[in-house]
N, C-alpha and C positions, 0 to 999 in steps of 0.2 A: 284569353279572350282575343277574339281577332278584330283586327283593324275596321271589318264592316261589320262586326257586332257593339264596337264602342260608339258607331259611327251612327248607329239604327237608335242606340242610345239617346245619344246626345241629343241627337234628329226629337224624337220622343219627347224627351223632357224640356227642350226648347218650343214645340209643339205647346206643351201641356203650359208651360206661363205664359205664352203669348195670347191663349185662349182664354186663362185665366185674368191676366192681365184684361183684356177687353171687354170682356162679361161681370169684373166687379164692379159691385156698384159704387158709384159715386158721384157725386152733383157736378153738374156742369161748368162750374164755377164755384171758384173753393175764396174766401175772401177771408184774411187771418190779420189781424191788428193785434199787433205786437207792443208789451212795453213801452209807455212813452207815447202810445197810439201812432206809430207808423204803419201805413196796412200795405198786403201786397194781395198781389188776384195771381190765383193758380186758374188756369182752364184743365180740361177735363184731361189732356195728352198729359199733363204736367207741368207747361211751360209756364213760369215765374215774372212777373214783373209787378213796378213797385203802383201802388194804385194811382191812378192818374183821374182824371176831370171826367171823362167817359168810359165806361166797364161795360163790353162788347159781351154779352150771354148767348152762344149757340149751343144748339144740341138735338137731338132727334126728341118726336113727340111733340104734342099740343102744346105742352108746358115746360118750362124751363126750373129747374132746381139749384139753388144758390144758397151754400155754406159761408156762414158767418162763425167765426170762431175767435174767442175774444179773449187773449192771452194778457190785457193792462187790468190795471187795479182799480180801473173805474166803466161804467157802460160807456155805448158808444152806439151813436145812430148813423149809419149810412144813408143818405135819402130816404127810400121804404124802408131802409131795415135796422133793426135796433136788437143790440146784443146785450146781456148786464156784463158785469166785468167778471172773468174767467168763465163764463160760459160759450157755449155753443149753442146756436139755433138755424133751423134748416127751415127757407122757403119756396112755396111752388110757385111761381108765375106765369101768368098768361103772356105772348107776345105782346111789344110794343115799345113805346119810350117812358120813363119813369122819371121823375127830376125832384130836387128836394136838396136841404144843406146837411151839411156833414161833419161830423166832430173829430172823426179821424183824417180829415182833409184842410187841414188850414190854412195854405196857399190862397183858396178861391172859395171855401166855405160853402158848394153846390158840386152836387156829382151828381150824372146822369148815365142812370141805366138805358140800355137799350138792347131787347131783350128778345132772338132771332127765332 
C-alpha cells in the first residue's frame, strides 16, 4: 500500500469520528454525583469540572438539555432537579435562571442554574 493511500486512509477515518463525534447525541450538560454525593458538570465538548455554586447551560435550540446521573446510595435534588439514587434522569429546559438548595452541594446548600 503506498504512503498516499494510508494517507487518504487515515484522512477518512479521522473524517468519519470527528463527524460522528459532533452529530452524537447528547445533553448539554452532563451533571453525575458520585458516591458520597460529590457532583461534577461535564459540558457537551467534554470538559470536567467539580460542581460549584453556579452551572452555566449552553447549547444550540430553544431548549437546553441536562443529564443527571446519580451514582450514591441515596437521591439527590439539584435545585430543579432530583435524581433517586443509581438512576439517571434527563431534563429539557427553557432559557433563564433557576435557583433552589442542593443536597449534593453542602458548602452553600443553593445552586444556581443559568441556562443559555
Amino acid at each position: 500500500m503506498t504512503a498516499g493511500r494510508v494517507a487518504a486512509i487515515v484522512a477518512i477515518v479521522l473524517a468519519s469520528v470527528g463527524l460522528a463525534w459532533l452529530s452524537w447525541p447528547r445533553p448539554d450538560t452532563l451533571i453525575r454525583v458520585a458516591q458520597g454525593g460529590v457532583a461534577t458538570v461535564t459540558d457537551a465538548y467534554g470538559r470536567t469540572e467539580p460542581l460549584g455554586d453556579t452551572v452555566r447551560v449552553r447549547g444550540a435550540g430553544a431548549r437546553r438539555q441536562i443529564r443527571v446521573v446519580n451514582d450514591d446510595t441515596i437521591p439527590h435534588r439539584l435545585a430543579m432537579l432530583s435524581v433517586g439514587a443509581g438512576a439517571r434522569t434527563d431534563y429539557t429546559v427553557p432559557p433563564g435562571t433557576f435557583g433552589g438548595s442542593c443536597s449534593a452541594h453542602p458548602a452553600k446548600k443553593r445552586l444556581t442554574f443559568v441556562i443559555q
